[in-house]
C-alpha positions as a Markdown table, in Angstrom:
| # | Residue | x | y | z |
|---|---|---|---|---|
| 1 | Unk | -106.9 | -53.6 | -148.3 |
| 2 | Unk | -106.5 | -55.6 | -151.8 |
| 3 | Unk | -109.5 | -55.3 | -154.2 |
| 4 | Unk | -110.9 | -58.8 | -154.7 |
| 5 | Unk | -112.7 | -59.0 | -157.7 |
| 6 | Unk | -115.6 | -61.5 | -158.8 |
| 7 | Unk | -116.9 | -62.9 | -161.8 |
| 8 | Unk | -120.5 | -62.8 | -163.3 |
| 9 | Unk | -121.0 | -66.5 | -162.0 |
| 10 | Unk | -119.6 | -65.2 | -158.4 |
| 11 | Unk | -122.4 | -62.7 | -158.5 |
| 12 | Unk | -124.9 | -64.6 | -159.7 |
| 13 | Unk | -124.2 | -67.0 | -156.8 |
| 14 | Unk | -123.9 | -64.5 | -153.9 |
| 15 | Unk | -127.3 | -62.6 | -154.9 |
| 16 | Unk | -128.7 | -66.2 | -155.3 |
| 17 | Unk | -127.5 | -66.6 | -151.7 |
| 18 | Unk | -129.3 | -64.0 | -150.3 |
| 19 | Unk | -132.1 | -64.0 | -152.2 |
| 20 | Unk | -132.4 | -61.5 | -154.8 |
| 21 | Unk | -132.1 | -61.0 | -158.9 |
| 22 | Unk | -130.3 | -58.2 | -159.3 |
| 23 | Unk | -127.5 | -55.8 | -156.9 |
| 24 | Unk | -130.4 | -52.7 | -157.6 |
| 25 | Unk | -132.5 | -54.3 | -155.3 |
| 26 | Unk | -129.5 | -54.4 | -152.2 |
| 27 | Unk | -130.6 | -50.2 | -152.2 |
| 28 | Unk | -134.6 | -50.8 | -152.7 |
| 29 | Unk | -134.5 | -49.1 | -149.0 |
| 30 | Unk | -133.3 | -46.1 | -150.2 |
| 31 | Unk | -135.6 | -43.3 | -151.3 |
| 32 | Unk | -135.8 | -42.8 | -154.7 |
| 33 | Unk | -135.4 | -39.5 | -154.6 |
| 34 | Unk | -132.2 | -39.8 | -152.7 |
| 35 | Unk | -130.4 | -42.5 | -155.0 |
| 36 | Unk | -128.1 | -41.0 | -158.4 |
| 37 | Unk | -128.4 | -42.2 | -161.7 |
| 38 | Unk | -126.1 | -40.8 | -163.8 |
| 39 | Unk | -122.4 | -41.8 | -164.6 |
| 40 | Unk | -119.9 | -40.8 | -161.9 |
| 41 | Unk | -117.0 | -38.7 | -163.8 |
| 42 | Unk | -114.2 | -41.2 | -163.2 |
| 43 | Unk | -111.8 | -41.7 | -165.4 |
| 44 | Unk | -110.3 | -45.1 | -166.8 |
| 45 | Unk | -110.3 | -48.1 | -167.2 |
| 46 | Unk | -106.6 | -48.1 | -166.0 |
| 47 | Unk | -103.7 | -50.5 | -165.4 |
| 48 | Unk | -102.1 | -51.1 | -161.8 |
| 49 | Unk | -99.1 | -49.0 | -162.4 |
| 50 | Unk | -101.3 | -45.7 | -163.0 |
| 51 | Unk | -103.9 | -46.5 | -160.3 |
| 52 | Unk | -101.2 | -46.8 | -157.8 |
| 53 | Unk | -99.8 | -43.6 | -158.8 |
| 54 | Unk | -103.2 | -41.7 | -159.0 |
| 55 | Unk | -103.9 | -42.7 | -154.9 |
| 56 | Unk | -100.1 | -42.3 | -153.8 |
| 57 | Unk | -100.1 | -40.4 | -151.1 |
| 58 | Unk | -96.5 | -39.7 | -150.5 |
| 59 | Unk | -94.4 | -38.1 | -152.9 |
| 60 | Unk | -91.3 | -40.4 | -154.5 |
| 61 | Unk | -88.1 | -39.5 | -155.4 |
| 62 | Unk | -87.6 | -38.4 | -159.1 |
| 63 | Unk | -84.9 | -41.9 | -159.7 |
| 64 | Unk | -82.7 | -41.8 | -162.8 |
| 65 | Unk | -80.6 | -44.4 | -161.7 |
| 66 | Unk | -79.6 | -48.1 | -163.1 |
| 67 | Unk | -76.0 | -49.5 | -163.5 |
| 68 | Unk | -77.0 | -53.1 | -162.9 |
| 69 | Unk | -79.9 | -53.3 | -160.9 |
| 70 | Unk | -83.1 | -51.5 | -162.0 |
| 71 | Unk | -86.8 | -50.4 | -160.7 |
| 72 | Unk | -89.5 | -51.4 | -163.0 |
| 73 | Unk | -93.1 | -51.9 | -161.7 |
| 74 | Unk | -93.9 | -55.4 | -159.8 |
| 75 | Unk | -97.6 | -56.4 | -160.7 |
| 76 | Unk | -99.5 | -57.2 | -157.6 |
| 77 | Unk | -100.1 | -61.1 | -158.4 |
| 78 | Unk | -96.2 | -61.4 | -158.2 |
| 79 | Unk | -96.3 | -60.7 | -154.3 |
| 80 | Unk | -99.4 | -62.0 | -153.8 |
| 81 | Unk | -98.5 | -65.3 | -155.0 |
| 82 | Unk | -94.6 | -65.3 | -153.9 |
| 83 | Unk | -95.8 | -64.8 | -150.3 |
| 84 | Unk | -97.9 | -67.7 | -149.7 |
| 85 | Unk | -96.7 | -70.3 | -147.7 |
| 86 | Unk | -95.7 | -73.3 | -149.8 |
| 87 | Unk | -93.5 | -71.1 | -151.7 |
| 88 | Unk | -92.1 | -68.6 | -149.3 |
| 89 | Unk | -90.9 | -71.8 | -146.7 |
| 90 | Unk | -89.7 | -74.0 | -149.1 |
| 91 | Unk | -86.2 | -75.0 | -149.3 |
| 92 | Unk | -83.9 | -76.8 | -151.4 |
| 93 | Unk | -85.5 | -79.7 | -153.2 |
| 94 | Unk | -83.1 | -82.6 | -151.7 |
| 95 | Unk | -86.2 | -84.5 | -151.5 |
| 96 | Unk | -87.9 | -84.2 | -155.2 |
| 97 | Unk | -91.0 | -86.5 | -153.8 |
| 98 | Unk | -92.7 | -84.2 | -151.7 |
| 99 | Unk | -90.8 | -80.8 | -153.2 |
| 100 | Unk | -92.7 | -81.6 | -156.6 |
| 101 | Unk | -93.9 | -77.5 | -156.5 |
| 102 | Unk | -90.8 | -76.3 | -155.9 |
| 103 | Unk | -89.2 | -78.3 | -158.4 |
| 104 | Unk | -92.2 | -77.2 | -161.0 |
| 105 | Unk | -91.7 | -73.6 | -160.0 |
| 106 | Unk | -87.5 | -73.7 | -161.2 |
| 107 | Unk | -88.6 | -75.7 | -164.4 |
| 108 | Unk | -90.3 | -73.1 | -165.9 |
| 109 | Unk | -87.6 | -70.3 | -164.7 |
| 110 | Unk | -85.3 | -72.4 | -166.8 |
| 111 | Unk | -87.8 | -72.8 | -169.4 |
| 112 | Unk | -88.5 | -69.1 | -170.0 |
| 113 | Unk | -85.0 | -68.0 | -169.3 |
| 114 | Unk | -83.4 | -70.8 | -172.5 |
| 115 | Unk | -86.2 | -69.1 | -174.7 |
| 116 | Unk | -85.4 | -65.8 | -173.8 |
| 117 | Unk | -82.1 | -66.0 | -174.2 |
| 118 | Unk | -82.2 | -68.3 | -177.4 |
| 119 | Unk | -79.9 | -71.0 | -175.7 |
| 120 | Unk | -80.9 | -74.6 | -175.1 |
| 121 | Unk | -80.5 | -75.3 | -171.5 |
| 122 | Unk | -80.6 | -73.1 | -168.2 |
| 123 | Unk | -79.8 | -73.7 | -164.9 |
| 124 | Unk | -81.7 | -73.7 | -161.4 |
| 125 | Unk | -80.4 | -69.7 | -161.1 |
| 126 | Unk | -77.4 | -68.2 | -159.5 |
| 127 | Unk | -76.8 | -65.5 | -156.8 |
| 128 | Unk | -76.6 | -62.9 | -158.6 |
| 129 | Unk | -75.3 | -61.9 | -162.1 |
| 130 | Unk | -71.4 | -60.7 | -161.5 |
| 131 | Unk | -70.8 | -64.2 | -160.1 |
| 132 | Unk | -72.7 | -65.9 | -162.7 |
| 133 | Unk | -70.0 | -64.1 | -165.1 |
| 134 | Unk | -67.4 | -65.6 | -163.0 |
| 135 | Unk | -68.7 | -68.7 | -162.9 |
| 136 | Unk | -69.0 | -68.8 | -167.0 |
| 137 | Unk | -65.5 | -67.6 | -167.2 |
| 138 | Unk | -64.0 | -70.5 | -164.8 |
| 139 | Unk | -66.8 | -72.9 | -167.1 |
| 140 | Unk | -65.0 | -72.2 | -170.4 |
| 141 | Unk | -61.9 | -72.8 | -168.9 |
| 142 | Unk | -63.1 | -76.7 | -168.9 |
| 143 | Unk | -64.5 | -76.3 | -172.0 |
| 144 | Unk | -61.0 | -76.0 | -173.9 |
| 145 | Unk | -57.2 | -74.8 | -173.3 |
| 146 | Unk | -58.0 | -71.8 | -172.6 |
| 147 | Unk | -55.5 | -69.1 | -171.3 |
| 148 | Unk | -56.5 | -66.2 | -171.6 |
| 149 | Unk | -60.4 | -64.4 | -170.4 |
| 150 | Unk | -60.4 | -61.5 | -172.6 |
| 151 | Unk | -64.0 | -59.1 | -171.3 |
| 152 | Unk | -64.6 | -55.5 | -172.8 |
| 153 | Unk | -64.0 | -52.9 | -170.8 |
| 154 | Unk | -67.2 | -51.9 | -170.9 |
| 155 | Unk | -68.6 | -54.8 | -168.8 |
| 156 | Unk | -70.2 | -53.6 | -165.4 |
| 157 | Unk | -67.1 | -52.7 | -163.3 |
| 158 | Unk | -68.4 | -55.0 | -160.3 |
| 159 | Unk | -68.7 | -57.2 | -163.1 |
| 160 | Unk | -64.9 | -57.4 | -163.9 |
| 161 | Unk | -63.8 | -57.1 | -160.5 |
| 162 | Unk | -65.5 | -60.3 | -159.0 |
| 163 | Unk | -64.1 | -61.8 | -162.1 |
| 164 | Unk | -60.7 | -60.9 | -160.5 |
| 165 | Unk | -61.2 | -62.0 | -157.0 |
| 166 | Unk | -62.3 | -65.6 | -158.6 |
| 167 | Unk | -58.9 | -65.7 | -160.9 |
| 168 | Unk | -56.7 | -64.4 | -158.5 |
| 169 | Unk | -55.0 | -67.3 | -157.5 |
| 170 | Unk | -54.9 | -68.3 | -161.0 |
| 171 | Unk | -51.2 | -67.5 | -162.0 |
| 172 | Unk | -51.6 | -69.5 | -165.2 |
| 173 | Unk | -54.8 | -67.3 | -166.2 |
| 174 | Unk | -54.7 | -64.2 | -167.9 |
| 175 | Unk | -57.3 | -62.0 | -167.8 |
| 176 | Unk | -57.3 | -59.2 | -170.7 |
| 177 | Unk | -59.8 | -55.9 | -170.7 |
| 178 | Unk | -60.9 | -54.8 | -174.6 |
| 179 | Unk | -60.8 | -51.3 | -175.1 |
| 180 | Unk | -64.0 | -49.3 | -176.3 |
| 181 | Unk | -64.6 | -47.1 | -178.7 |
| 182 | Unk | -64.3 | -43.3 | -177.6 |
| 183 | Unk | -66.8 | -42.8 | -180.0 |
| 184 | Unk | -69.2 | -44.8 | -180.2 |
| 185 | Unk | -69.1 | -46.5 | -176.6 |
| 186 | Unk | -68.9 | -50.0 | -178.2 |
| 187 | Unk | -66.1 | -52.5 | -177.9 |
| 188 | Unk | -63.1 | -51.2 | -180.5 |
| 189 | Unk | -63.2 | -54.1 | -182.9 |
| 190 | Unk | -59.6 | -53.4 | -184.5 |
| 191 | Unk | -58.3 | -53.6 | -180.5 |
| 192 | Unk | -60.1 | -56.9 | -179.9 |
| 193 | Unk | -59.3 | -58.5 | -183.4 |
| 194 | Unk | -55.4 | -58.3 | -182.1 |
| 195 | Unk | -56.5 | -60.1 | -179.0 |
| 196 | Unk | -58.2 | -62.9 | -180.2 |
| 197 | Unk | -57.2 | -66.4 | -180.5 |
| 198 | Unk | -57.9 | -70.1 | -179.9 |
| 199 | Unk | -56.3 | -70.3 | -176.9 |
| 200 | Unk | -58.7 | -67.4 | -175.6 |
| 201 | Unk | -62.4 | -66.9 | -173.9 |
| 202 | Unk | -64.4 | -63.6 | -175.0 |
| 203 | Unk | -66.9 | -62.1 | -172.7 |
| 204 | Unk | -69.1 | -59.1 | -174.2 |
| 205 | Unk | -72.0 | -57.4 | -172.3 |
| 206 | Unk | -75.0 | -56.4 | -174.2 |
| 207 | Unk | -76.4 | -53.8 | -174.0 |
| 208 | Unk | -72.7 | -52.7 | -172.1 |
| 209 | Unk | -72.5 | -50.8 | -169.0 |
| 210 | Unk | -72.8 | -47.1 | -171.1 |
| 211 | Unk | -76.5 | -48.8 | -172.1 |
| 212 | Unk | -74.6 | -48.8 | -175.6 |
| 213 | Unk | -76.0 | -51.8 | -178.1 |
| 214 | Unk | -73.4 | -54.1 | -179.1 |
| 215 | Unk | -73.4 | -55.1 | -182.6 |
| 216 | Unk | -73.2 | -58.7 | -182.4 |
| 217 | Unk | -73.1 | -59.7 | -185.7 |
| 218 | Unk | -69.8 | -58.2 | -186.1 |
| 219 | Unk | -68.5 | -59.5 | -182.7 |
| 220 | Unk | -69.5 | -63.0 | -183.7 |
| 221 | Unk | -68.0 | -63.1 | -186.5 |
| 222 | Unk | -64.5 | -61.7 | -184.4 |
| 223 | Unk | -65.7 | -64.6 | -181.6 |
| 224 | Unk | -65.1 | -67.7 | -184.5 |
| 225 | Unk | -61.9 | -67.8 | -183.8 |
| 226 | Unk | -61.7 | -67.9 | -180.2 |
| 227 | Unk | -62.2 | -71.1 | -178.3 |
| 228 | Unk | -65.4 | -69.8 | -176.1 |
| 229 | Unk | -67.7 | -67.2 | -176.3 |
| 230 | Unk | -70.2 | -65.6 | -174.1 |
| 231 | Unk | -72.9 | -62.7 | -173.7 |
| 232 | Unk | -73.3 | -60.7 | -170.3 |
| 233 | Unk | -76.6 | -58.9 | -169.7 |
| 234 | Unk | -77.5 | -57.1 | -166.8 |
| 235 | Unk | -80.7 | -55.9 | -167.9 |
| 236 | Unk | -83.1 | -58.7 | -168.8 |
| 237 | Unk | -85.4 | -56.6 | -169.9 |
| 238 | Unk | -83.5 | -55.5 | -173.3 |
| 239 | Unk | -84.3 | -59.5 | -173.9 |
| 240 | Unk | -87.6 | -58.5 | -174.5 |
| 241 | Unk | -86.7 | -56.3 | -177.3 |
| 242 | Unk | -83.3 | -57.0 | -178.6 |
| 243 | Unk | -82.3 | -60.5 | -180.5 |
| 244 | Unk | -82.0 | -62.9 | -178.7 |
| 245 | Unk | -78.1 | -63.9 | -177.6 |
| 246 | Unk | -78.2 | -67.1 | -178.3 |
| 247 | Unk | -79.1 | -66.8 | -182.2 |
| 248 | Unk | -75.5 | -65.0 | -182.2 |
| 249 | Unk | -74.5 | -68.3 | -182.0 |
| 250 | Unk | -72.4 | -67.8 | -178.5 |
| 251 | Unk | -71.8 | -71.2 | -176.2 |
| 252 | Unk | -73.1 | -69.3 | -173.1 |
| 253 | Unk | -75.8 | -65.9 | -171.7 |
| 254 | Unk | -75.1 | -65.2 | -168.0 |
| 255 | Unk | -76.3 | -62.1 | -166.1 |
| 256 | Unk | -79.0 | -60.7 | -163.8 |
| 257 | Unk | -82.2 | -61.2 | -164.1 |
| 258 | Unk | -83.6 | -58.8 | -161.1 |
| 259 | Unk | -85.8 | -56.8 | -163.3 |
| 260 | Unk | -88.1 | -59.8 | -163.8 |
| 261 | Unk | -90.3 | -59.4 | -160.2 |
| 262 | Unk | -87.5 | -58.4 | -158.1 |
| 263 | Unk | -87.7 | -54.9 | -156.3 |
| 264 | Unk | -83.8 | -53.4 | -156.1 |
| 265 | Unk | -84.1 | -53.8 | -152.3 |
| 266 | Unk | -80.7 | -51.6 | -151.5 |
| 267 | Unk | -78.9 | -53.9 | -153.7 |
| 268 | Unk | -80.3 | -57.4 | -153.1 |
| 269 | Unk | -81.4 | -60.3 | -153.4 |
| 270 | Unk | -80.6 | -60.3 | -156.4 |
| 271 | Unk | -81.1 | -63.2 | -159.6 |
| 272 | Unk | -78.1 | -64.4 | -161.0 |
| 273 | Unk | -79.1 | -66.6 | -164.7 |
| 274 | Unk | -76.8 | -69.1 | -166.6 |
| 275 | Unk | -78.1 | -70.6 | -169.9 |
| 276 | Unk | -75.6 | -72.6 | -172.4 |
| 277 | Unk | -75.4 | -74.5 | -175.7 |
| 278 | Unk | -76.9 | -78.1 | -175.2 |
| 279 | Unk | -72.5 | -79.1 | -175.6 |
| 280 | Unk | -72.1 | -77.4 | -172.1 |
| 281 | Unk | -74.7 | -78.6 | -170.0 |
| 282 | Unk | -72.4 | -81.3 | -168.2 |
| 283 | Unk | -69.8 | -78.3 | -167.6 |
| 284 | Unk | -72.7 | -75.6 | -165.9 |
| 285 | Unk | -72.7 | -74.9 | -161.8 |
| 286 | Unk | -75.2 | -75.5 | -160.0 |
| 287 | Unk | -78.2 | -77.3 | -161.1 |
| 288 | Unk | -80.7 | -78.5 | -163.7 |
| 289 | Unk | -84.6 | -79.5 | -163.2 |
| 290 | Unk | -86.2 | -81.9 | -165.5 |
| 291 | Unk | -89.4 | -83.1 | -166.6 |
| 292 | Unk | -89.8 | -87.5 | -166.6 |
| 293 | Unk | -92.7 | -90.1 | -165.7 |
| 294 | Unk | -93.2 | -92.0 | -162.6 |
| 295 | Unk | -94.1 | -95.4 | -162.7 |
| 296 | Unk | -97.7 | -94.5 | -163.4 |
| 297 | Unk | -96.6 | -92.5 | -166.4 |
| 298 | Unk | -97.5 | -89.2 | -164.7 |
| 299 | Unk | -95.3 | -86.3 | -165.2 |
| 300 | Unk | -92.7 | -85.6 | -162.0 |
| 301 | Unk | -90.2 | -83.0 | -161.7 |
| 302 | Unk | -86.5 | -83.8 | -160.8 |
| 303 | Unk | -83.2 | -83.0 | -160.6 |
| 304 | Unk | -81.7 | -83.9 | -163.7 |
| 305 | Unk | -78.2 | -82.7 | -163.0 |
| 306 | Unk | -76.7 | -81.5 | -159.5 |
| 307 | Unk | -73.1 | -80.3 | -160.2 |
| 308 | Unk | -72.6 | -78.7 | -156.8 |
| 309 | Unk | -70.4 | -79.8 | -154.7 |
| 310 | Unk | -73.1 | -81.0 | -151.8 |
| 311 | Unk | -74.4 | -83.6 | -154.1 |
| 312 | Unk | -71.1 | -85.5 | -155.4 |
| 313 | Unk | -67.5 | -85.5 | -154.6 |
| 314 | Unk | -65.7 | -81.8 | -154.6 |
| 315 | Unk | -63.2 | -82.6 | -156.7 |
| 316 | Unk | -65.7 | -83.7 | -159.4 |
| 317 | Unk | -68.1 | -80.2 | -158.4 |
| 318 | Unk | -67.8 | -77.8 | -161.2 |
| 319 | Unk | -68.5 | -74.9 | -158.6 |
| 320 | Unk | -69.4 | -74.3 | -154.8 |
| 321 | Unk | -72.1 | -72.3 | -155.6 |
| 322 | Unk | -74.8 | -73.9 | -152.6 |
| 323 | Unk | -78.0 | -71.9 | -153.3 |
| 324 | Unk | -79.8 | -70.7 | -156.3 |
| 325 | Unk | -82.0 | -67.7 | -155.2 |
| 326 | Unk | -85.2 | -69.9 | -155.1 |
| 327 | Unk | -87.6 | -67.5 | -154.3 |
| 328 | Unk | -86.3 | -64.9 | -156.7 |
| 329 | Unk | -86.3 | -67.4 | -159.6 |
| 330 | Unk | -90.2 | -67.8 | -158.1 |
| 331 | Unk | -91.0 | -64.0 | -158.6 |
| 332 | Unk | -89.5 | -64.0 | -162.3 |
| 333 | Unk | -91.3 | -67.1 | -163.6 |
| 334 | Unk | -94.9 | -65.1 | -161.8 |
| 335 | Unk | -93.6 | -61.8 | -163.4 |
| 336 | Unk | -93.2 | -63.6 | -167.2 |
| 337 | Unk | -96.0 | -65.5 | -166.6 |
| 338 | Unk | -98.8 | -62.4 | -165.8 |
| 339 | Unk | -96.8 | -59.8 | -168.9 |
| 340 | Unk | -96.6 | -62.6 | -172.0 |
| 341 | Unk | -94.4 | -62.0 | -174.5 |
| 342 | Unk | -95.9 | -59.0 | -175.3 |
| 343 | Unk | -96.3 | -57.4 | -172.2 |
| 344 | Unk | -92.5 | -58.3 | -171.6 |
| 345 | Unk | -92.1 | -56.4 | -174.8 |
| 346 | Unk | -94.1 | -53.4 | -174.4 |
| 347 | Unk | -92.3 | -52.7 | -171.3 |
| 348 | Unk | -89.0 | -53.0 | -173.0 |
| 349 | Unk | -90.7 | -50.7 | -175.5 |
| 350 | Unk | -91.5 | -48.3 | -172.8 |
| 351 | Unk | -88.1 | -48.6 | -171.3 |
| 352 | Unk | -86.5 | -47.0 | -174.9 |
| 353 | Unk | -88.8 | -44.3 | -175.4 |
| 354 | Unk | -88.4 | -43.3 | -172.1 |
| 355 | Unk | -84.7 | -43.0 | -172.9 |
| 356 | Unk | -85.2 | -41.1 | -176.0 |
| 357 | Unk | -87.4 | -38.9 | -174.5 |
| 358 | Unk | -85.1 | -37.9 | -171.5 |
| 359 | Unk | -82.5 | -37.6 | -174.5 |
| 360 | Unk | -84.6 | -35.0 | -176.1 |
| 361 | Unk | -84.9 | -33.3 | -173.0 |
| 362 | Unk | -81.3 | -32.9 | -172.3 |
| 363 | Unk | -80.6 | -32.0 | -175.8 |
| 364 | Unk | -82.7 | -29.2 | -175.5 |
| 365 | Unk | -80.4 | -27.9 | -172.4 |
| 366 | Unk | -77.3 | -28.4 | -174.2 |
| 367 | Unk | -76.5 | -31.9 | -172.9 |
| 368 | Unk | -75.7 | -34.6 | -175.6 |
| 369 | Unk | -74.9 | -38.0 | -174.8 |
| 370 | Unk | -71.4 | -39.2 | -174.5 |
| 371 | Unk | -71.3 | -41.9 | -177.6 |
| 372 | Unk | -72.8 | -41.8 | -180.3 |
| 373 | Unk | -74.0 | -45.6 | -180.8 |
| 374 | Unk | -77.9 | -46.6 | -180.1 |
| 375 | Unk | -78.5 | -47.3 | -176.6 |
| 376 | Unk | -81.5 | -49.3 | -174.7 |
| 377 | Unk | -82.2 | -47.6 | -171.7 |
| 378 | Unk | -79.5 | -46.2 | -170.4 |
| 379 | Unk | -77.1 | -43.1 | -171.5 |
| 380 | Unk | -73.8 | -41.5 | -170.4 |
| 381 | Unk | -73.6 | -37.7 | -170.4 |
| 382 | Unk | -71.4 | -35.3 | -168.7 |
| 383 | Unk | -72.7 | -33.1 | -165.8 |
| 384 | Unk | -70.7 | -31.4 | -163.4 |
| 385 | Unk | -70.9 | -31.7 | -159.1 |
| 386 | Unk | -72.1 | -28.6 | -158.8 |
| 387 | Unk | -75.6 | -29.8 | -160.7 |
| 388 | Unk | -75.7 | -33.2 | -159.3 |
| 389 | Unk | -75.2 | -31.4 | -155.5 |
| 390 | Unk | -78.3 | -28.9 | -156.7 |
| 391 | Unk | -80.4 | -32.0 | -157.6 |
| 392 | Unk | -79.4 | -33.8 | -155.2 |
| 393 | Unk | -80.6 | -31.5 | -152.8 |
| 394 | Unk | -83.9 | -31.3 | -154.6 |
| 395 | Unk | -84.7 | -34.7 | -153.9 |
| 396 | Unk | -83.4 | -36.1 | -157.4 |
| 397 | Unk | -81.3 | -38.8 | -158.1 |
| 398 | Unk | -79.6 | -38.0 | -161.7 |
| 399 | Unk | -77.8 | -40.9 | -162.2 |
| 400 | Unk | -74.5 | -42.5 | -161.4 |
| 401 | Unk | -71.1 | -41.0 | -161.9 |
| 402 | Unk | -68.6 | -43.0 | -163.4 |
| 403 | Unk | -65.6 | -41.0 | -164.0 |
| 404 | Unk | -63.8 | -42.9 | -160.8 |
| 405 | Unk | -64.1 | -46.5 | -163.3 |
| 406 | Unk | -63.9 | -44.4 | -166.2 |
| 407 | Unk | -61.1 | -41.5 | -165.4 |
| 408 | Unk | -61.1 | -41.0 | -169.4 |
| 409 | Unk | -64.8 | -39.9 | -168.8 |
| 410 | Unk | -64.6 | -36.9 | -166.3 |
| 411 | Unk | -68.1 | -35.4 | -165.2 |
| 412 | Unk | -69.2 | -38.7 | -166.8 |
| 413 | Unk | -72.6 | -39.7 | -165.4 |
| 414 | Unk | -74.8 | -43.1 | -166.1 |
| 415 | Unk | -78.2 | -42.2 | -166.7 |
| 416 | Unk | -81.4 | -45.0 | -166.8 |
| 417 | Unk | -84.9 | -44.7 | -167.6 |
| 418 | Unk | -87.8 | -47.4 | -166.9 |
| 419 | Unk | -90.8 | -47.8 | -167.3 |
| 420 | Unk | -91.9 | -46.0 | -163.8 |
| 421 | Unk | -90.1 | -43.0 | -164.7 |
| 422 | Unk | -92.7 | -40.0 | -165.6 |
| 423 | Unk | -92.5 | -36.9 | -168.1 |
| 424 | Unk | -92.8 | -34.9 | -165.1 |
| 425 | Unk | -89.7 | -37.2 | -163.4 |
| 426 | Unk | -87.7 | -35.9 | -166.9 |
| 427 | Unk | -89.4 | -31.6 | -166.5 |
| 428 | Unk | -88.2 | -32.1 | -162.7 |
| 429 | Unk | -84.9 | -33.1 | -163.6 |
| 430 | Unk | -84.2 | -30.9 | -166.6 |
| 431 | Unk | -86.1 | -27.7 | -164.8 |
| 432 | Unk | -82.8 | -28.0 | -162.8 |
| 433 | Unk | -80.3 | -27.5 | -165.8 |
């Protein structure tokens, strides 16, 4: 049963109601003798996240995996307000009149998701973030003569692959994988200066699939001589703590925005995001919700620009993309909305000392990670079958191997830490070692 609380103006009224000053006098039948008036030893105050771990009655599995699509705690207002009606039946706005919520509720998506990413414009959301990728790769083949889509090769693997499928019958496209660094886990900038050119379009992910930083400052200044460049993230919550993509001065951010109110659900739904320079906005799929004026001069929500191929001739679409994950996009404007700023940050926060403490852990049973570059909230170390069977049957889940992506990385395993991962998740996991 939810806990509904009230203010001191609710109280005030209900005692009024039933006729009585103050809640003391609802036990005035009760001997005083009989009634305590000390303090009950109960700790707090504490936040949802703790309280729902203090009364869990079930035990969880110890989770230390990411690669894409990530747990971090839901508050309870974001399913409390996703599930009411008027949001959970709506459906595409074809009608902006009477779909005026609906049309509010993608507004501010976009809204938050241009200022997260530092970009000027985003669109009505995307499936999922491997075909928002793909769909930023097909957009900067408009944008110029571009030939070649040059992505690092440590982008997510499904990442690269959908790009594939969408280029395959694409003779005249090239598509070219940079190399990373064996040290460091970020992209080898001597490999990728040899690949760059005018006629190209560069595709980084950052933080990369190893969790590795990038250092975009450097990469940008590589990207200047390419004809289009663009940022992949899969974590959204790194935006709350790393710069902002856009101030790297790239002409598009795509990626996945699950982590904002979106439980990983066995792989899906998922929350595919596509913000670009205000130059591109004519060239994005999908579609992009405004704010005008009636008649009346009141403010109304509409579709500013449709570019899907439902709304005006196919040849003239810039994508088939037919839905934009409505209800998703819903969940992440409630889930920015009730953390701020800050709260986005703090979890982001949480997120990287989590990391560093799992780090420490593992150092201290002879298990260093992989590269050597600062990472987020995710690490790749090595760790044999025979340990990942033992935790396995233990009821943990160490991480996700990678060597069959990565043969160069044998034993290699993908580690991720969030916010809803414990000390005693890390003592369970390293008391295995």
């Amino acid at each position: 049963m939810p806990f509904l609380p009230t203010s001191r103006s609710d109280r005030d009224e209900l005692l009024s109601a039933i006729g009585i000053m103050d809640a003391e006098q609802l036990f005035a039948a009760i001997p005083e003798q009989a009634r305590f008036r000390g303090s009950l030893k109960v700790d707090g105050p504490a936040g949802e996240l703790e309280l729902r771990r203090f009364f869990r009655t079930t035990p969880s599995q110890v989770v230390f995996t990411g690669g894409g699509i990530y747990r971090h705690y839901i508050p309870a207002i974001v399913d409390s307000l996703a599930s009411r009606q008027e949001f959970l039946t709506a459906y595409t706005p074809y009608q902006p009149e009477i779909s005026q919520g609906t049309l509010q509720a993608t507004f501010e998506f976009q809204s938050m998701m241009a200022a997260l990413t530092g970009m000027d414009a985003s669109n009505a959301s995307m499936y999922d973030g491997a075909t928002a990728f793909a769909e930023a790769a097909f957009m900067a083949t408009r944008a110029g003569a571009i030939r070649r889509i040059i992505v690092t090769r440590s982008t997510n693997p499904a990442y690269r692959s959908v790009l594939r499928t969408y280029f395959r019958n694409s003779p005249d496209m090239e598509i070219v994988e940079a190399p990373f660094d064996p040290g460091t886990g970020r992209v080898d900038m001597q490999a990728l200066e040899g690949l760059l050119g005018s006629d190209s379009a560069l595709f980084i992910q950052q933080p990369n699939y190893f969790g590795v930083i990038e250092d975009l400052d450097e990469v940008s200044r590589a990207a200047t001589r390419t004809g289009f460049w663009g940022v992949v993230v899969t974590e959204a919550a790194s935006l709350g703590l790393l710069d902002p993509p856009g101030s790297f001065g790239c002409d598009v951010v795509a990626g996945e925005a699950q982590s904002f109110g979106n439980p990983p659900n066995a792989g899906g739904p998922l929350l595919g995001f596509f913000c670009v320079k205000r130059e591109h906005i004519r060239r994005i799929p999908g579609r992009i919700v405004g704010l005008s004026r009636d008649r009346a001069g009141r403010r109304a929500f509409c579709l500013t620009l449709s570019t899907r191929e439902q709304h005006i001739r196919r040849e003239k679409a810039t994508s088939n993309i037919c839905t934009n994950e409505g209800l998703c996009a819903l969940r992440a404007a409630i889930y920015l909305s009730a953390l701020g700023p800050g709260g986005l940050r703090s979890v982001a926060l949480q997120c990287a000392a989590g990391m560093r403490s799992l780090m420490a852990a593992l150092r201290g049973k002879g298990i260093r990670p992989v590269f050597s570059a600062p990472v987020f909230h995710e690490c790749v170390v090595r760790m044999d079958g025979a340990v990942l069977g033992r935790m396995k049957n233990n009821g943990i889940a160490a991480g996700i191997p990678i060597h069959d992506h990565y043969p160069e990385l044998a034993d290699g395993l993908l580690m991720n830490v969030t916010e809803m991962n414990t000390n005693e998740d890390i003592l369970c996991l390293t008391g295995l070692l």
